[in-house]
Each structure stands twice: as C-alpha cells, then as structure tokens.
Kinemage of the C-alpha trace (Angstrom):
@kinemage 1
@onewidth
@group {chain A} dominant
@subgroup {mainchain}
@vectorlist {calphas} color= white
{ca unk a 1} P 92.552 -76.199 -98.754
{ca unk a 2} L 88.864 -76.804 -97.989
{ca unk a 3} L 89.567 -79.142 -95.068
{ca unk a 4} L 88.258 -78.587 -91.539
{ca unk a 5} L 90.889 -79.531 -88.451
{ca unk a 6} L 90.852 -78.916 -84.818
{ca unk a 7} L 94.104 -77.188 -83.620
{ca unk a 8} L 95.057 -77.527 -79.782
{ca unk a 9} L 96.918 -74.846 -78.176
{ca unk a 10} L 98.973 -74.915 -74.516
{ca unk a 11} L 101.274 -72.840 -72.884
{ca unk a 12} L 105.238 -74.116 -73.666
{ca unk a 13} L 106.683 -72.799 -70.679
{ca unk a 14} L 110.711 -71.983 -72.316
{ca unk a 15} L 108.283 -69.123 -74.619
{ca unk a 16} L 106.071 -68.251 -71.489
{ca unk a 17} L 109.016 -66.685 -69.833
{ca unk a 18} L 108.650 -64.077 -72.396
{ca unk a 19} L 105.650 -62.883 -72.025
{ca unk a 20} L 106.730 -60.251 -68.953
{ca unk a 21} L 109.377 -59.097 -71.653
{ca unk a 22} L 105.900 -58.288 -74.135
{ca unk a 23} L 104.339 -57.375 -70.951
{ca unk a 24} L 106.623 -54.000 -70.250
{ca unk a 25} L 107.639 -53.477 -74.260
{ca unk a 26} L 104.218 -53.308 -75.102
{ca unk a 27} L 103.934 -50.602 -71.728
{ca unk a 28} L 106.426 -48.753 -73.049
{ca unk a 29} L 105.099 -48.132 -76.446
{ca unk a 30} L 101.856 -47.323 -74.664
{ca unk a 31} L 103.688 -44.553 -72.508
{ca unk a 32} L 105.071 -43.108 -76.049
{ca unk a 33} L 101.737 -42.508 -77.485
{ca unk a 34} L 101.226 -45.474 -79.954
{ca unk a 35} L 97.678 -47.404 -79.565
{ca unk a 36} L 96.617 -50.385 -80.280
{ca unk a 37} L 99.489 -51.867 -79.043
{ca unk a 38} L 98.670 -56.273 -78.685
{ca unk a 39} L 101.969 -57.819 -78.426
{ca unk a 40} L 101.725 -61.857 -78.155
{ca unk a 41} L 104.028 -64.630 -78.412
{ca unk a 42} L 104.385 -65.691 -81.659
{ca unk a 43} L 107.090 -67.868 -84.118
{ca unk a 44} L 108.867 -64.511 -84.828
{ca unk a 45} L 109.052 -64.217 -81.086
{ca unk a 46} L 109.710 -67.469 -79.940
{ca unk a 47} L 112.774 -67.379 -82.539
{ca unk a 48} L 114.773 -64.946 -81.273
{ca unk a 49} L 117.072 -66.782 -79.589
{ca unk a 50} L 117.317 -69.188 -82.263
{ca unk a 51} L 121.185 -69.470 -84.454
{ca unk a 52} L 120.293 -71.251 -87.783
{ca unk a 53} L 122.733 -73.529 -88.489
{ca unk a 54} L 123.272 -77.388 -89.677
{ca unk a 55} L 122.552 -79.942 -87.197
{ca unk a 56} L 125.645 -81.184 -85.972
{ca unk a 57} L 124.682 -84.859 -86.523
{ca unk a 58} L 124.676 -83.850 -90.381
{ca unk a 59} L 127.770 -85.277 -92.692
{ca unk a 60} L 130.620 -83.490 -93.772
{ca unk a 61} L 128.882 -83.625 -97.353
{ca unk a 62} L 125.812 -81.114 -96.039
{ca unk a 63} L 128.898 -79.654 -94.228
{ca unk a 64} L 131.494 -78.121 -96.723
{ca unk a 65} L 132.489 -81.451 -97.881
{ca unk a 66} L 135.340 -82.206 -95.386
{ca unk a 67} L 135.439 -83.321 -91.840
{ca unk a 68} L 137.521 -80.293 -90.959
{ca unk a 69} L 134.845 -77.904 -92.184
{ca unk a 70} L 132.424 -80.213 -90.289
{ca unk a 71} L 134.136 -79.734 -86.913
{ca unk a 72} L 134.221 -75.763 -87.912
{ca unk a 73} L 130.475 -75.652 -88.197
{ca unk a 74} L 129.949 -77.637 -84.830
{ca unk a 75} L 132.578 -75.745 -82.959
{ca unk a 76} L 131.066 -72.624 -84.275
C-alpha cells in the first residue's frame, strides 16, 4: 500500500488473437439492445483455455501419493 510503481503494458500476441472474438460478441450484444457494451482482454479472458491442474514435473507426493496416480494426472 502507499507505494508508487510504473506498470508497462504490450500486446502478447497468443491473447491478441482474441480480440476479433470480443470484437463480434461485443457486436452482438449491441444488435440485442444492451449499451455500454466495452469488452477487453482481460485474466478472466485470457484463461479460458486454461485446465488447472498439477504441473507434471511435480512428485507423486503433490500427486496422490503414488507414481501410478502421478502418471493418471499427467496422462489426464
């Protein structure tokens, strides 16, 4: 709290490719009558395509404890 910083932002091209996507959703809501429509990309956005899941370079111990429920969570 209370402390100043300067924060760069630049485009990261793998979340750029969805803003056409924001583009013609946020058209869309337009054409059904809702205003004030700003859609951006955001964390939320960007984490769409995201599966949350242990790494697989994690130990069986993080992993269910064996190395068979290891190789379950990686082939998963």
């Amino acid at each position: 709290a209370n402390i100043d910083m300067e924060i760069f932002r630049g485009p990261i091209g793998y979340y750029e490719q969805f803003v056409p996507a924001l583009a013609k959703f946020e058209q869309y809501l337009t054409g059904k009558g809702i205003t004030g429509v700003n859609l951006v990309i955001g964390e939320d956005v960007c984490q769409l395509d995201m599966v949350a899941c242990a790494s697989p370079h994690w130990t069986d111990k993080f992993l269910g404890g064996t190395a068979a429920s290891e190789k379950t969570v990686i082939n998963n």
